[in-house]
DOZAZA-638474 format. One record per atom (N, C-alpha, C): residue in three letters; atom name; x, y, z. Coordinates in nm, 2 decimals. Example, Ala and Ser with C-alpha at 12.3 -4.5 7.8 and 13.67 -1.06 7.14 Angstrom:
   type   atom       px       py       pz
    ALA      N     1.32    -0.57     0.78
    ALA     CA     1.23    -0.45     0.78
    ALA      C     1.32    -0.33     0.78
    SER      N     1.28    -0.22     0.71
    SER     CA     1.37    -0.11     0.71
    SER      C     1.29     0.00     0.79
// end
This chain:
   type   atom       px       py       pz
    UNK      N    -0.78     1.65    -1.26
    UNK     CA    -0.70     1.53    -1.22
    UNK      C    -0.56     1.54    -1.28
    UNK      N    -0.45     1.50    -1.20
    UNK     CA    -0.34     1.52    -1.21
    UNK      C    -0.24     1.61    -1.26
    UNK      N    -0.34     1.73    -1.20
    UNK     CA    -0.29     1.90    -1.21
    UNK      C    -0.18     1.92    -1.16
    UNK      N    -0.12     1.84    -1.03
    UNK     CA    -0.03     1.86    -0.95
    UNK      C     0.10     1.83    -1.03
    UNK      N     0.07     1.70    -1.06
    UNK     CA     0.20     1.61    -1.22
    UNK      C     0.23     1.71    -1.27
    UNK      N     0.14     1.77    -1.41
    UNK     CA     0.18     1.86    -1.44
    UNK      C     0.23     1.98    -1.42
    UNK      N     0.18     2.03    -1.32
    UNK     CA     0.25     2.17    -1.26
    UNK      C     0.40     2.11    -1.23
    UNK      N     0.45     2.02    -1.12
    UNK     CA     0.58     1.96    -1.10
    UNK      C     0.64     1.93    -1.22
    UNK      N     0.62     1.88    -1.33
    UNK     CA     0.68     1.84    -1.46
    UNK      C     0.64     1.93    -1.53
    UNK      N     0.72     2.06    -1.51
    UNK     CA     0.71     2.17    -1.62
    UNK      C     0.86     2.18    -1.69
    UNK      N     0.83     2.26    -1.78
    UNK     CA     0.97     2.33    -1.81
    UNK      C     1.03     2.41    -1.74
    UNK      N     1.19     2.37    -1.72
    UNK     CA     1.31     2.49    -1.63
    UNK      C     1.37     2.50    -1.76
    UNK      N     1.48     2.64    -1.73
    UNK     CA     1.60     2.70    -1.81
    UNK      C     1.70     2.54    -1.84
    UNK      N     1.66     2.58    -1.93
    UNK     CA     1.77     2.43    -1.98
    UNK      C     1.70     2.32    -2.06
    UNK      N     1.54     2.28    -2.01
    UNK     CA     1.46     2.22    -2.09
    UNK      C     1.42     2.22    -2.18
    UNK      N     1.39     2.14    -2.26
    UNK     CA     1.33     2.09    -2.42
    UNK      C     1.16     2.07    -2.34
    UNK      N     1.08     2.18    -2.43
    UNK     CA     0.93     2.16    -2.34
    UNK      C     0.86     2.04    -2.42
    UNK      N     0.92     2.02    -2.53
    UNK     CA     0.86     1.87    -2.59
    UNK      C     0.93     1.78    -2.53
    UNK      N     1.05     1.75    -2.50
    UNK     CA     1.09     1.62    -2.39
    UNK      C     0.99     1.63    -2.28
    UNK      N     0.99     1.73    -2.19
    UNK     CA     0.90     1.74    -2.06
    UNK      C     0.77     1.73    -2.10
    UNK      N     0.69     1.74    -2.21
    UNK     CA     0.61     1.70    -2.23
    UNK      C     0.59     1.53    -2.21
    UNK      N     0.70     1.50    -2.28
    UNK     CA     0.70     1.31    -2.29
    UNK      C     0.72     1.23    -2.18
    UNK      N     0.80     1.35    -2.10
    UNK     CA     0.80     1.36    -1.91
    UNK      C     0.65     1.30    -1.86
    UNK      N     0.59     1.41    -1.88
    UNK     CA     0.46     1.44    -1.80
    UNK      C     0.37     1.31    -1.86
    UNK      N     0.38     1.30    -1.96
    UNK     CA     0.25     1.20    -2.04
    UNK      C     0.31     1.06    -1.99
    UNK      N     0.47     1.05    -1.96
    UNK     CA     0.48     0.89    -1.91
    UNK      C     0.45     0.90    -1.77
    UNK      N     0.43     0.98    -1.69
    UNK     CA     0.46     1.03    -1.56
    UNK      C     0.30     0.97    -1.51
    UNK      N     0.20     1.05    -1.62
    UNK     CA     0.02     1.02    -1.63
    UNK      C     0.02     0.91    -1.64
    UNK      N     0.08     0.88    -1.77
    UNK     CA     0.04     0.71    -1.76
    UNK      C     0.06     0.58    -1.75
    UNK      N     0.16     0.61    -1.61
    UNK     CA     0.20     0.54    -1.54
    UNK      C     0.14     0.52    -1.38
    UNK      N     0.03     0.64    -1.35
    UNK     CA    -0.03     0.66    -1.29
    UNK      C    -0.15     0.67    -1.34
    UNK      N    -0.23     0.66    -1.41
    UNK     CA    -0.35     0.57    -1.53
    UNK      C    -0.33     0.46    -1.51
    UNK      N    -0.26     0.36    -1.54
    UNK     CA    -0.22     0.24    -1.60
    UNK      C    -0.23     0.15    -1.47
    UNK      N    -0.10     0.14    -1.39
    UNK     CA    -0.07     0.09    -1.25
    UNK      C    -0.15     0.12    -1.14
    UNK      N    -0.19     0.27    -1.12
    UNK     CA    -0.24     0.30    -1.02
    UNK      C    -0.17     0.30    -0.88
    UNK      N    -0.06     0.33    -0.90
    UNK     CA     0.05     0.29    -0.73
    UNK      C    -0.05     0.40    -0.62
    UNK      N     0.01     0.36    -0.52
    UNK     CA    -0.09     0.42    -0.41
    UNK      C     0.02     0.58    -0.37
    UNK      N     0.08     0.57    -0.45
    UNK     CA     0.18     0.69    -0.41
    UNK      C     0.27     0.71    -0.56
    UNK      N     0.29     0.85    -0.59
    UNK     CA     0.43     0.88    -0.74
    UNK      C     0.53     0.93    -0.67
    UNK      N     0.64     0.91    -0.69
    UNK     CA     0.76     0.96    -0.67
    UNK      C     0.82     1.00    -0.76
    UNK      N     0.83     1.14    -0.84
    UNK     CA     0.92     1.17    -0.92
    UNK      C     1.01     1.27    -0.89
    UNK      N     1.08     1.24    -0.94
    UNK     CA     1.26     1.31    -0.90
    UNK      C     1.31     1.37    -1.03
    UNK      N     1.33     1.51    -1.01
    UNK     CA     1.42     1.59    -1.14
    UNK      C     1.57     1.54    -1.10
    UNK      N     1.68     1.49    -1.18
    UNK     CA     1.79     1.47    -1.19
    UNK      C     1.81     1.58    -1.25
    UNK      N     1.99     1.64    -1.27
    UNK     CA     2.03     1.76    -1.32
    UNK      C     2.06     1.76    -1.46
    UNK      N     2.12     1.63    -1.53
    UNK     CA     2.11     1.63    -1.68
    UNK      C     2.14     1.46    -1.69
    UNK      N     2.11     1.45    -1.84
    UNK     CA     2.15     1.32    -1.87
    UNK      C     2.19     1.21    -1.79
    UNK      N     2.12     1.10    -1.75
    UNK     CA     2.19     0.98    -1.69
    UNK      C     2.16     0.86    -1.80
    UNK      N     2.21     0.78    -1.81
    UNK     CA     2.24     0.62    -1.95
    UNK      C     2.15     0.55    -1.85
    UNK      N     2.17     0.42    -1.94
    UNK     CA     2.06     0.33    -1.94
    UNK      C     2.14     0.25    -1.81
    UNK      N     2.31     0.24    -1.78
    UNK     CA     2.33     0.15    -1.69
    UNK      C     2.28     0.20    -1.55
    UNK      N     2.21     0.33    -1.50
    UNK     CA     2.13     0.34    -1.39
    UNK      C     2.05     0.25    -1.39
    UNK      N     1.99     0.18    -1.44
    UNK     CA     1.89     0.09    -1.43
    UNK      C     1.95    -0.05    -1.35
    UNK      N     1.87    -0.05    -1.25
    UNK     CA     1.93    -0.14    -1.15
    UNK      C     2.05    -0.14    -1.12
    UNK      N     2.14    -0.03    -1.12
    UNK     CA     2.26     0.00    -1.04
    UNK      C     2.21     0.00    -0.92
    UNK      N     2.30    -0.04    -0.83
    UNK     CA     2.25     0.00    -0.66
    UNK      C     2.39     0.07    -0.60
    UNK      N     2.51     0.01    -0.69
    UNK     CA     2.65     0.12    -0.60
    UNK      C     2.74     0.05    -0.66
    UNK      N     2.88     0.07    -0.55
    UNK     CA     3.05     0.02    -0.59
    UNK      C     3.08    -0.05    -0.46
    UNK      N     3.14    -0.15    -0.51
    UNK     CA     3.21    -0.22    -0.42
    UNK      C     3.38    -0.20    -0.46
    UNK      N     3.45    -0.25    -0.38
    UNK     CA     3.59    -0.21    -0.40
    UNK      C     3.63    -0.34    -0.42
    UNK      N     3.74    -0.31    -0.54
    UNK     CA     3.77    -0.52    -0.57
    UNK      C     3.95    -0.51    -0.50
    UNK      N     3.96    -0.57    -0.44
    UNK     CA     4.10    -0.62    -0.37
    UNK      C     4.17    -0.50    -0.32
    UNK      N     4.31    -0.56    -0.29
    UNK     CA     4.38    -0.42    -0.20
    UNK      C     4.46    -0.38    -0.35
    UNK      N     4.48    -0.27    -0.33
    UNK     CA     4.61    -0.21    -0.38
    UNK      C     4.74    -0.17    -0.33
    UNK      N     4.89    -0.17    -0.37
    UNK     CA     4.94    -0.13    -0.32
    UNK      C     4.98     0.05    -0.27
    UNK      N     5.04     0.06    -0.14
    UNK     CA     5.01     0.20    -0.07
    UNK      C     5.02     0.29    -0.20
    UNK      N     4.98     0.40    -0.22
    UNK     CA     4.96     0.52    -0.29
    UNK      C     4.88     0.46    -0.43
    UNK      N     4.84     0.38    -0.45
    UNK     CA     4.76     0.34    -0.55
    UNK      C     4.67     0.36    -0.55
    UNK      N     4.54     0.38    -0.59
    UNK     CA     4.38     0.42    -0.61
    UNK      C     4.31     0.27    -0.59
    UNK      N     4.19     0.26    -0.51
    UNK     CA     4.11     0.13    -0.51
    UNK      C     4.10     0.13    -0.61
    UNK      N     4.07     0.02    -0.69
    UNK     CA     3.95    -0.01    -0.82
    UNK      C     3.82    -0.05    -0.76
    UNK      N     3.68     0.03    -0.82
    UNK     CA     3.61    -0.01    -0.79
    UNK      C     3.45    -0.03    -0.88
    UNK      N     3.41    -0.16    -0.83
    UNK     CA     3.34    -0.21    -0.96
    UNK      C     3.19    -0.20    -0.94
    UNK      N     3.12    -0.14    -1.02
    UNK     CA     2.97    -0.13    -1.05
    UNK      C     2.91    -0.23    -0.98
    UNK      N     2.80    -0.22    -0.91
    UNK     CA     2.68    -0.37    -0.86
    UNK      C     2.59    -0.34    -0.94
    UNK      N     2.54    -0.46    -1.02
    UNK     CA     2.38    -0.47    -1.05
    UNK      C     2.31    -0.55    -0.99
    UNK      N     2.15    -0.49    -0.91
    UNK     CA     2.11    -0.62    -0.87
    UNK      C     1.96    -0.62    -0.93
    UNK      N     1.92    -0.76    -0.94
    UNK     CA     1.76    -0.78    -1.01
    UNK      C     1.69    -0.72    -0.89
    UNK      N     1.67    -0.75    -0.79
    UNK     CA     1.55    -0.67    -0.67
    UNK      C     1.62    -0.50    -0.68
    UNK      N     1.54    -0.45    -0.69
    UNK     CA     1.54    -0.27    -0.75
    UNK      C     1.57    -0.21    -0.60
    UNK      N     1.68    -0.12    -0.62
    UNK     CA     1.81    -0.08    -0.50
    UNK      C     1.78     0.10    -0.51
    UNK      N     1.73     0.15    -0.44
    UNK     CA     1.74     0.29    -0.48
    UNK      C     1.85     0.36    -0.56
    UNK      N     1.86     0.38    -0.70
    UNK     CA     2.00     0.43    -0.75
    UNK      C     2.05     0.54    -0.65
    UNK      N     2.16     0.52    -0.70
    UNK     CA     2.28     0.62    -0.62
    UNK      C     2.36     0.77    -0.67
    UNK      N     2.23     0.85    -0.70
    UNK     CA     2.26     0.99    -0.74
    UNK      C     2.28     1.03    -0.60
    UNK      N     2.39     1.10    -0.62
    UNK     CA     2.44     1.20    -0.49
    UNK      C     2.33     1.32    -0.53
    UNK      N     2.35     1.34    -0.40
    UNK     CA     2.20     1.45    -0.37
    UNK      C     2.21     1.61    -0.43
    UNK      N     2.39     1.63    -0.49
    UNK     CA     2.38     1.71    -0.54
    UNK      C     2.30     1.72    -0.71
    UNK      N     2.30     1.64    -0.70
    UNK     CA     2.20     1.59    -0.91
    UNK      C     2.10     1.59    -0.87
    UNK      N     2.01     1.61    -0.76
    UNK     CA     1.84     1.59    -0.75
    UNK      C     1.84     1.75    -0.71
    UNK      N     1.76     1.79    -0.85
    UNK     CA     1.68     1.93    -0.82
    UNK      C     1.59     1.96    -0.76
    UNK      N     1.52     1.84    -0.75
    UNK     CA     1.36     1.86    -0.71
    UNK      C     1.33     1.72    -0.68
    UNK      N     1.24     1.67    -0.56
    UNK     CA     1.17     1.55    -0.55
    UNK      C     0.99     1.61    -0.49
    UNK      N     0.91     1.50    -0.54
    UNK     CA     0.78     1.54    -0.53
    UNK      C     0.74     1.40    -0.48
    UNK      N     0.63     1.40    -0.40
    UNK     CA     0.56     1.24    -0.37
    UNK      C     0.38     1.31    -0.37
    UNK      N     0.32     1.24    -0.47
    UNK     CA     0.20     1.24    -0.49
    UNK      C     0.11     1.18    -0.49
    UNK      N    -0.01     1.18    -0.41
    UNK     CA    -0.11     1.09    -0.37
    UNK      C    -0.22     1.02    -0.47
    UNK      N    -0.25     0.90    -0.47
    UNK     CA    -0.33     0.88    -0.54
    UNK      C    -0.46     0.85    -0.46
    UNK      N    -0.58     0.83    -0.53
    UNK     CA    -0.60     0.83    -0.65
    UNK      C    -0.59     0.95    -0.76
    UNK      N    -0.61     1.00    -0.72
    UNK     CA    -0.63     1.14    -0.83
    UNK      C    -0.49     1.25    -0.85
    UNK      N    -0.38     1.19    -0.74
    UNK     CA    -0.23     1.25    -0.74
    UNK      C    -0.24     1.45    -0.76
    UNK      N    -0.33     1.44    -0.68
    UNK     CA    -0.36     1.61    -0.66
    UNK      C    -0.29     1.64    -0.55
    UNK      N    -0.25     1.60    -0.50
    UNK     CA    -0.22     1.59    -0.33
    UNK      C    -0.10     1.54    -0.30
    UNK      N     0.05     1.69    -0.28
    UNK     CA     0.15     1.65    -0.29
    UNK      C     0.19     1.59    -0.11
    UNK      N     0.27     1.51    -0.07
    UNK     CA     0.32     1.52     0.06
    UNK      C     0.47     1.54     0.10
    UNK      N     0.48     1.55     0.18
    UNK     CA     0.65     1.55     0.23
    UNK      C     0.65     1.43     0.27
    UNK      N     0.83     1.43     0.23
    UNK     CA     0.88     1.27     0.23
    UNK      C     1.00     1.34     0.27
    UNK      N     1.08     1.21     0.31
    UNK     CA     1.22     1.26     0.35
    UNK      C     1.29     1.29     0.19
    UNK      N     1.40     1.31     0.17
    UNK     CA     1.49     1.30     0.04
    UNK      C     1.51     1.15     0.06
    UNK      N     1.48     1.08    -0.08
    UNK     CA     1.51     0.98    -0.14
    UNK      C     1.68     0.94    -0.16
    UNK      N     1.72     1.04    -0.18
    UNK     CA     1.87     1.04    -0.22
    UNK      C     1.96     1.09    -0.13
    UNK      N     2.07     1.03    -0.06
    UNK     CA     2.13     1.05     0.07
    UNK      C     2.28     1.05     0.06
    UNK      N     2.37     1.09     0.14
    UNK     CA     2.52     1.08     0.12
    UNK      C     2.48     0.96     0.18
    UNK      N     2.57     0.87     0.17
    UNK     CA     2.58     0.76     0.27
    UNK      C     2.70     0.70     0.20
    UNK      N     2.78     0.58     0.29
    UNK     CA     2.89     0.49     0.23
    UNK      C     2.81     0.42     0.14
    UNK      N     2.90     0.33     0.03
    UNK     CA     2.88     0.24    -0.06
    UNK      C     2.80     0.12     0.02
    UNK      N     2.86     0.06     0.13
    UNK     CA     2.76    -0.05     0.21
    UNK      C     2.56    -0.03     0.19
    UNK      N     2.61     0.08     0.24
    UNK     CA     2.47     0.13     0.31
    UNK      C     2.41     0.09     0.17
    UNK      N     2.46     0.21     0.10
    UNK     CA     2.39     0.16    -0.07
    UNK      C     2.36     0.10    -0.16
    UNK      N     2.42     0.02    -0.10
    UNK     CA     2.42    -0.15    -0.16
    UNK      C     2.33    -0.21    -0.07
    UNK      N     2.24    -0.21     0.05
    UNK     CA     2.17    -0.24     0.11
    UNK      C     2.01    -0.12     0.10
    UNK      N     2.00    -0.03     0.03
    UNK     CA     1.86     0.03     0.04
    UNK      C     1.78    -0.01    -0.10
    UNK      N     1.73    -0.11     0.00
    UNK     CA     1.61    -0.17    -0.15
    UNK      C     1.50    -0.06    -0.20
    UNK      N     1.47    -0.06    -0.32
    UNK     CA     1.33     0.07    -0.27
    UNK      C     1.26     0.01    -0.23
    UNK      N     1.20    -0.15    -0.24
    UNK     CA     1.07    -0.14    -0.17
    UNK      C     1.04    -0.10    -0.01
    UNK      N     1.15    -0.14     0.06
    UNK     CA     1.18    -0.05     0.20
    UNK      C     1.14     0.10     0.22
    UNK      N     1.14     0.20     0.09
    UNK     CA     1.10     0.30     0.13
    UNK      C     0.96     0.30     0.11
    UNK      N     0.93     0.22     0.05
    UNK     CA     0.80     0.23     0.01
    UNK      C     0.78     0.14    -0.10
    UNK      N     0.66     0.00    -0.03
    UNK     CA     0.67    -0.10    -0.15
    UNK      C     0.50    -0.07    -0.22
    UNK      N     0.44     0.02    -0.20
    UNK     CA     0.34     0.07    -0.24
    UNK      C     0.34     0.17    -0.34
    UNK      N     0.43     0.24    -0.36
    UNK     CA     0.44     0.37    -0.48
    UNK      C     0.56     0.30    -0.59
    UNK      N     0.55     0.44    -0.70
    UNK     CA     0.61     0.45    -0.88
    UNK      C     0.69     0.53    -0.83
    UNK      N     0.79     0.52    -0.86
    UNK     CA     0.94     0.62    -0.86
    UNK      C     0.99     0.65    -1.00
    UNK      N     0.96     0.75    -1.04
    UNK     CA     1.03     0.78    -1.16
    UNK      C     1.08     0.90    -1.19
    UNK      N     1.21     0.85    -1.25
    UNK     CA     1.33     0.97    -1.23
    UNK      C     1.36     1.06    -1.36
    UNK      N     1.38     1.18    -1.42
    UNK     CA     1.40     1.22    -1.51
    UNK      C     1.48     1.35    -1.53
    UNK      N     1.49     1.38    -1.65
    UNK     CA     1.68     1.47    -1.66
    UNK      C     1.65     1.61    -1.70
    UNK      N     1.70     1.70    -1.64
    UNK     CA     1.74     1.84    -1.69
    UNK      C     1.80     1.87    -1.82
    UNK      N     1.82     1.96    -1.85
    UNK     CA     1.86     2.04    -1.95
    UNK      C     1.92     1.95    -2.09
    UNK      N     1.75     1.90    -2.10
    UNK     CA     1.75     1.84    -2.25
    UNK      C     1.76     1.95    -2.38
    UNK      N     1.75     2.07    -2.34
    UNK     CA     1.73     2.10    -2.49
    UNK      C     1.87     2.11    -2.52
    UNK      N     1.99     2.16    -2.45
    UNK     CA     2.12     2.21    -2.47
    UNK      C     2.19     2.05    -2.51
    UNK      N     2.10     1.96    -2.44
    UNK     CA     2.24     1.82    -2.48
    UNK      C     2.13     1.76    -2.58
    UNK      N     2.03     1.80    -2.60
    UNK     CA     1.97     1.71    -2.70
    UNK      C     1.89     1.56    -2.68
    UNK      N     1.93     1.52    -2.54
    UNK     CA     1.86     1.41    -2.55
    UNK      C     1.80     1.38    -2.41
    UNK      N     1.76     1.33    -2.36
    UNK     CA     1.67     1.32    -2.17
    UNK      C     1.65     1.16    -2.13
    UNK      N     1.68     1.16    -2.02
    UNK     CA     1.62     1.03    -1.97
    UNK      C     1.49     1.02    -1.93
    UNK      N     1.44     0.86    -1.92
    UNK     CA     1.32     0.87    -1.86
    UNK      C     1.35     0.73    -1.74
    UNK      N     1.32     0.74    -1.65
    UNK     CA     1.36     0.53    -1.56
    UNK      C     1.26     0.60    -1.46
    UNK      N     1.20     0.42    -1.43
    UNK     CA     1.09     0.42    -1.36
    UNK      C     1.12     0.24    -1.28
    UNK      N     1.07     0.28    -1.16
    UNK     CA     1.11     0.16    -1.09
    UNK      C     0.95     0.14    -1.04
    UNK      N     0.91     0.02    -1.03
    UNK     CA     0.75    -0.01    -0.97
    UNK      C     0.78    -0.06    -0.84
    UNK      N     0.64    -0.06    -0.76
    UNK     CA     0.63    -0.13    -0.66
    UNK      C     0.62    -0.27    -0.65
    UNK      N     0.69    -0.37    -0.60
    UNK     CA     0.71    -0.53    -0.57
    UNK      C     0.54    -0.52    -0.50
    UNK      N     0.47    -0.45    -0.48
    UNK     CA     0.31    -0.50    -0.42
    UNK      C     0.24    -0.52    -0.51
    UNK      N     0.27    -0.48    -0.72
    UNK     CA     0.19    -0.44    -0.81
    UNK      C     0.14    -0.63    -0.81
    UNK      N     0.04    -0.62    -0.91
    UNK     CA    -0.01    -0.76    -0.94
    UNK      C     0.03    -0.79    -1.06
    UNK      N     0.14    -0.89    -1.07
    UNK     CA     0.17    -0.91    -1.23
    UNK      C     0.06    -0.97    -1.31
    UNK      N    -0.01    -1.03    -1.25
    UNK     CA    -0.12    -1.10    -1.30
    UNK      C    -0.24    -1.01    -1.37
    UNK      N    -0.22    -0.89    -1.31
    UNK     CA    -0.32    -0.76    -1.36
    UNK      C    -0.35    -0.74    -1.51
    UNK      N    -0.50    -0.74    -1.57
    UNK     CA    -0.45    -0.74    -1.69
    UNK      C    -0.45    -0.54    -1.74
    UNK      N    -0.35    -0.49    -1.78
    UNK     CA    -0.32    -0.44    -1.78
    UNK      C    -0.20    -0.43    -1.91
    UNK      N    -0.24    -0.35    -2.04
    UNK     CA    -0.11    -0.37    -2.11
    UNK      C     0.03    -0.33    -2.10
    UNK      N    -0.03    -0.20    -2.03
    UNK     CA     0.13    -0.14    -1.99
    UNK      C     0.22    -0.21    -1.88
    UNK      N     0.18    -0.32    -1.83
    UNK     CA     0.27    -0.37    -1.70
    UNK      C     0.34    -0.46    -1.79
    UNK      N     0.47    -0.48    -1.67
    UNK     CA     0.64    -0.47    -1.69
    UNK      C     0.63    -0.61    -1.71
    UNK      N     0.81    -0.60    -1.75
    UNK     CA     0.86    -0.82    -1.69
    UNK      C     0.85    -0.82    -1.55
    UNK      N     0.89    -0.91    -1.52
    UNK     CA     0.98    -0.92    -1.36
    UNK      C     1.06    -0.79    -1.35
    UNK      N     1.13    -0.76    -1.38
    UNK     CA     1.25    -0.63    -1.34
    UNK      C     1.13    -0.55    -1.26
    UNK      N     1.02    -0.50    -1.32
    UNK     CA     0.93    -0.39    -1.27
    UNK      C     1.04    -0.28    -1.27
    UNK      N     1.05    -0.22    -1.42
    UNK     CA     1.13    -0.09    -1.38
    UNK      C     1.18    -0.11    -1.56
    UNK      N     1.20     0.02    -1.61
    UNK     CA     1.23     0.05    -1.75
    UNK      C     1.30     0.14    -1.75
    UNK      N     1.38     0.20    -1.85
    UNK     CA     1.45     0.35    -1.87
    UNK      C     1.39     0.29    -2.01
    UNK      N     1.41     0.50    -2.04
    UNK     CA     1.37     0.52    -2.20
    UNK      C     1.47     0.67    -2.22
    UNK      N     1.57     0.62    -2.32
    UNK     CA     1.62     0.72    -2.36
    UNK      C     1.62     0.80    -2.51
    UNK      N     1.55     0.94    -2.49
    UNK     CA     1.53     1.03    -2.58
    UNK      C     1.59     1.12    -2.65
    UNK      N     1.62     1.09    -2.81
    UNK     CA     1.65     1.15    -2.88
    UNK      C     1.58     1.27    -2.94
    UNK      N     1.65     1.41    -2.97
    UNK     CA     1.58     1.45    -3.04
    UNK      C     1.63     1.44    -3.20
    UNK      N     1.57     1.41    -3.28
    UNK     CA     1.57     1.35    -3.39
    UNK      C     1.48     1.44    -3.50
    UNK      N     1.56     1.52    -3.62
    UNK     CA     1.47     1.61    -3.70
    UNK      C     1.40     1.75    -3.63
    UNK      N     1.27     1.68    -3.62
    UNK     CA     1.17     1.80    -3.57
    UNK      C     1.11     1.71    -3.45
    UNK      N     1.15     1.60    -3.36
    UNK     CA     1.04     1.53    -3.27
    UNK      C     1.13     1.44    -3.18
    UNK      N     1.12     1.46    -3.04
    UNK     CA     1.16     1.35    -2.95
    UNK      C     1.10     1.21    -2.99
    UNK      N     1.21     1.09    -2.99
    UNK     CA     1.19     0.95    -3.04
    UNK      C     1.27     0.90    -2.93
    UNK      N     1.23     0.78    -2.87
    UNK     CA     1.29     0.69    -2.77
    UNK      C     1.40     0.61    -2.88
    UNK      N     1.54     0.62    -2.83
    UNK     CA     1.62     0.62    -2.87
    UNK      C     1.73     0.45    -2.81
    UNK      N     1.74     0.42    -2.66
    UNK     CA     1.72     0.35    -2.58
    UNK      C     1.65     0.29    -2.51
    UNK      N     1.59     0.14    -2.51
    UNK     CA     1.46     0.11    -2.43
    UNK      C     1.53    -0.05    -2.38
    UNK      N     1.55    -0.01    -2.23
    UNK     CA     1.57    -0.13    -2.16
    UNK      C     1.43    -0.14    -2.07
    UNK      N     1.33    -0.24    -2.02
    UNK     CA     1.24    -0.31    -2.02
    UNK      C     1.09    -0.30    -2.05
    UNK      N     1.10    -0.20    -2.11
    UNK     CA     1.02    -0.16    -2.23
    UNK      C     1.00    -0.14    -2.36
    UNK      N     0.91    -0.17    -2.48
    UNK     CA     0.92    -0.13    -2.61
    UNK      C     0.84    -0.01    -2.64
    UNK      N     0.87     0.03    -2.76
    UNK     CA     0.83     0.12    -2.82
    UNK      C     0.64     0.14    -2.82
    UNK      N     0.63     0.03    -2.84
    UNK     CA     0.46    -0.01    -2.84
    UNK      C     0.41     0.05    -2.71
    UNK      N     0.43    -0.03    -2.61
    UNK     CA     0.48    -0.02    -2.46
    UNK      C     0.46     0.18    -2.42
    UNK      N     0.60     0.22    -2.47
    UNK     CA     0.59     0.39    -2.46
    UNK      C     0.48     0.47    -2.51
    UNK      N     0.42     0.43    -2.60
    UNK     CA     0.33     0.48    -2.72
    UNK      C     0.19     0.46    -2.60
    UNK      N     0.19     0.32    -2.55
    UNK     CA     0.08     0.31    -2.48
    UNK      C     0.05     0.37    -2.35
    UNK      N     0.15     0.42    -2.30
    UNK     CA     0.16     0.48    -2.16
    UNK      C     0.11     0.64    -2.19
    UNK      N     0.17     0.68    -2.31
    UNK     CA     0.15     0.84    -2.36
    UNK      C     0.02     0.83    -2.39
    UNK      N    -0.04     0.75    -2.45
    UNK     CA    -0.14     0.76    -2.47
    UNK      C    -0.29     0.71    -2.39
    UNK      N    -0.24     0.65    -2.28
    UNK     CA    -0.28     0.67    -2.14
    UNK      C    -0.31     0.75    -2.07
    UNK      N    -0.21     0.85    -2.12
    UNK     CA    -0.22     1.02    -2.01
    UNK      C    -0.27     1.12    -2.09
    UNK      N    -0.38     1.10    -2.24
    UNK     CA    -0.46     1.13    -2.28
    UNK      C    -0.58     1.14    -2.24
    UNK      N    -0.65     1.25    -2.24
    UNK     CA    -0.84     1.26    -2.15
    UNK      C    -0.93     1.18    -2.28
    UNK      N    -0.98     1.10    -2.21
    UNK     CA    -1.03     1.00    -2.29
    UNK      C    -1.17     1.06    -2.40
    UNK      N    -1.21     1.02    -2.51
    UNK     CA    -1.32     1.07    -2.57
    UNK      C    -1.42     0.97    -2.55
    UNK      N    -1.56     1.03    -2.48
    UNK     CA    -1.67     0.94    -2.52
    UNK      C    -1.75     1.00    -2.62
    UNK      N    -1.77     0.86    -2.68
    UNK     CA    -1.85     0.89    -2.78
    UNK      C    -1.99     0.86    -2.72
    UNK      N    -2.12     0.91    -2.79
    UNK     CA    -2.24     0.90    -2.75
    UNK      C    -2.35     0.75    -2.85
// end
């Protein structure tokens, strides 16, 4: 079970295999935990901050005069907007079946040229209000630190009891430091530390005892 995760969340030229480790284990147990009926994970090329989290695009604020440059200002919105990595930053996207996420499928690309309108209008649940989308960064070992952001499906049950489930946002970033000798979550917008600990330790094979 979730042979496939793993094999897709390996180490490339550029990676820290202990960050991609912390990859893979939030990746498990976020599919442990929620159970989405679909995973969507996406390799980005390096580093992205915590303000991707519920970015959805740019709108342009007023005119300028001729030969001037637009100004134009960041949107955030609370209903979760497919962020807006240009398709050159996506190395890889994978969609994987549940229950057992052995079973990869084709999907279109998630990440598209399009104008700013357009992008300001693609909610994710439109692509799919049944799957986990979770996005993560390249060439952690060289810069030292990796993202982690995860957007849920609006079909999940908040009511679920469940420790790992979210606030309202349904969606967290976790940004990793490497620190000494050990990757540490460094930034945590809708998630805590407890929270991270518990997901990693979700995507552990469980011991029974007799």
């Amino acid at each position: 079970m979730f042979g496939a995760i793993e094999e897709f969340v390996s180490s490339q030229p550029g990676d820290s295999p202990d960050f991609v480790e912390k990859v893979r284990a939030l990746a498990i147990g976020v599919a442990q935990d929620f159970e989405p009926a679909r995973l969507y994970i996406i390799r980005i090329d390096n580093w992205f901050g915590p303000k991707w989290m519920h970015f959805a695009g740019k709108v342009t604020a007023g005119k300028r005069p001729r030969g001037f440059p637009t100004a134009a200002m960041g949107v955030h919105k609370t209903r979760l907007h497919v962020p807006p990595f240009v398709p050159s930053r996506v190395v890889a996207q994978q969609v994987f079946v549940g229950p057992d996420y052995e079973q990869a499928v084709a999907a279109a690309p998630l990440h598209i040229e399009c104008p700013s309108m357009q992008a300001l209008s693609r909610r994710i649940a439109d692509v799919d209000q049944d799957a986990a989308f979770l996005w993560f960064s390249g060439e952690s070992e060289a810069q030292k630190r990796g993202s982690v952001m995860l957007y849920l499906p609006v079909a999940f049950d908040e009511t679920a009891p469940r420790r790992g489930k979210l606030g309202r946002s349904g969606a967290f970033y976790v940004g990793f430091s490497h620190r000494e000798m050990a990757w540490e979550p460094a930034m945590l917008r809708g998630i805590s530390r407890g929270e991270v600990a518990y997901l990693e330790k979700s995507s552990r094979p469980q011991t029974v005892t007799q």
